[in-house]
Structures are given as C-alpha cells and as structure tokens.
N, C-alpha and C positions, 0 to 999 in steps of 0.2 A: 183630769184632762191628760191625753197624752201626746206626745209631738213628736214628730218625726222628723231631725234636722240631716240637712243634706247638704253636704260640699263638694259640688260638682268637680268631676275631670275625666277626659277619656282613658287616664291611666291609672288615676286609685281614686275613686268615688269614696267619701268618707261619711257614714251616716250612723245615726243616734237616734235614740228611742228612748224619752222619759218621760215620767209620769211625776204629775203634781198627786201628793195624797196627803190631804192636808195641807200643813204646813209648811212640807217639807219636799223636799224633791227624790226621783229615786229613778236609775237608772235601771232600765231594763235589758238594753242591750247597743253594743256599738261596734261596729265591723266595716269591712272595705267591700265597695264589689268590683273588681280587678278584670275589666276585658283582654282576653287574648291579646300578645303585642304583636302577631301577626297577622291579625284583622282587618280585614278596611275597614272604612271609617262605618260605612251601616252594618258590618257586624257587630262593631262596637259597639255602636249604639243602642243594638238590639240586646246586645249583652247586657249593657245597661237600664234597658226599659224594663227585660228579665229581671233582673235581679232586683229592682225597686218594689217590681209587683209582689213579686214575694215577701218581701220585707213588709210590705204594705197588709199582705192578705196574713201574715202572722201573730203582726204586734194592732193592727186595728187603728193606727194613730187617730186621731183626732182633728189634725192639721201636719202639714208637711211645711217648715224653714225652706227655704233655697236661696244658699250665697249670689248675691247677683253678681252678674258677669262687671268685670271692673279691666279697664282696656289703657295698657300700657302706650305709647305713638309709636314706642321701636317698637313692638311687639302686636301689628296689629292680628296678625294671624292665628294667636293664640286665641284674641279676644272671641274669634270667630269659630274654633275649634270649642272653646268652653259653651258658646252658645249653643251647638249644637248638643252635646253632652246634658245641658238644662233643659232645652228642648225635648229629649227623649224621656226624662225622670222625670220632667213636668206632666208629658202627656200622660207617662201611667199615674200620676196622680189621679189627672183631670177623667181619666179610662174608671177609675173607681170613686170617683166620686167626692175627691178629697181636697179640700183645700186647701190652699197655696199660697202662700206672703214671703217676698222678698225683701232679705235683710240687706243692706250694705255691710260692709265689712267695719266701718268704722262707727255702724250703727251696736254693732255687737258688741263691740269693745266699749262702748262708753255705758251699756246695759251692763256688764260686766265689771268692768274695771274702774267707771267712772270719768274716762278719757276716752275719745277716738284716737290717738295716738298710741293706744297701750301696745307692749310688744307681745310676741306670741307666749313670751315664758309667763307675762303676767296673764293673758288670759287662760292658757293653762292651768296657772293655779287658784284661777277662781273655779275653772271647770271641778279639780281634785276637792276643792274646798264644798262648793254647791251640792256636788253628788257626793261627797264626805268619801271620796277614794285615799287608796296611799299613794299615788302617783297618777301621773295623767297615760292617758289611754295610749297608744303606739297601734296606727302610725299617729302623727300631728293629723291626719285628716281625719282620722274620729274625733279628734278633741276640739276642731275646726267646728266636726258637725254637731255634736253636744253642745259646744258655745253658741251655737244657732239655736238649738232647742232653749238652751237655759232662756238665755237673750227674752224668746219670744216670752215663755212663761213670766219672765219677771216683768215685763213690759205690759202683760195682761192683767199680771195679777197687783199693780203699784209699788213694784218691793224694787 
C-alpha cells in the first residue's frame, strides 16, 4: 500500500509518500510545494492543486492523509485560509480518483507516540525511527506529512 500524507498551507504544503512492503515501512519520497508569496490567494491555490497532481500522477499513492483544519478563536482567519489550501489538494485528489481521510492532529500523535499530547520532537522521532532515517526530514512540514502517512498505515494495519 502506498499513501500520500499531506500537511496543508498556503506557504509550504508538506507531503510524503510511503509505502508499506511487508512488514516494514519505506519511504519513497517527501518535499514541499511552495506557492509564489506574491500570488493571490487562487494562484496559490492553483499552485497548489499543480503541484499535488503531480505528485499524485508520479508516486501512484493509494490514498491521500490530509491534516484537518484545527481553528484557533484568536486566529480565526487562518482557519479559513487553511481551509481553502485543503480544498484545492483535496480536489486534485478527488480529480484523480483518490481517496481521502482526514487525520486530526492529535489523532496522529497518539498513532505514533501513544499520546495526543506528544510534542513535535517526539513525533519526529518516531517518524526517523518508522522510516529507519538518521534524522527527521526538513522542513517540519515533511515530517508533519510522513507522520500523517505513517499514522494512517499503522492504524490500517493494527500495529
């Protein structure tokens, strides 16, 4: 199986692409995709629904992760800027055919680390641990969105 985890934002999308083979987990690939900062907001988007596809028509996933939108009270406008960012990576999902489960964030962490309060260093290093790396990925939003893939896979698979 392979999965396609993806941590939305209008300013560094972070996604990840691993594959179960066996027993074992293995990473195939994990990068950013980075819209223009001087884009409105539906170039961005379009930046972003590009660059999914391709990632999509490359690696073949199986299923696509997507961090759901989680809305601070001060901050509602973010909430609403992330949503739209999900909105465009979603749709080139749903454009090729691929489906789509939304993790919480503290859903991932407790697949991971065994707590919803983990912090990011420890899910970090279960990411370096699971994919057998010597360090975790750069930026934090690959390692975001590989913690999303892993998440789903060990959540599929009872581990």
């Amino acid at each position: 199986m392979r999965v396609l985890g993806v941590d939305p934002s209008l300013h560094i999308t972070g996604y990840g692409v691993v594959e179960r083979n066996g027993a074992g987990l293995r990473l195939l690939e994990g990068g950013t995709i980075t819209p223009g900062k001087g884009s409105c907001l539906s170039e961005r988007l379009a930046e972003l629904q590009r660059g999914i596809e391709d990632v999509i028509s490359t690696f073949r996933p199986d299923v696509m992760i997507v961090e759901e939108v989680f809305a601070r009270t001060a901050y509602p406008r973010t909430a609403i800027l992330m949503a739209h960012a999900r909105g465009a990576l979603v749709c080139a999902a749903a454009i090729a055919g691929l489906p789509v489960h939304d993790y919480a964030a503290t859903a991932v962490k407790r697949a991971l680390v065994g707590r919803g309060a983990a912090t990011k260093d420890q899910v970090a290093a279960m990411v370096v641990q699971a994919l057998k790396l010597r360090k975790p990925p750069a930026p934090a939003d690959v390692t975001d969105a590989l913690a999303l893939a892993i998440a789903y896979l060990r959540r599929t698979d009872g581990r």
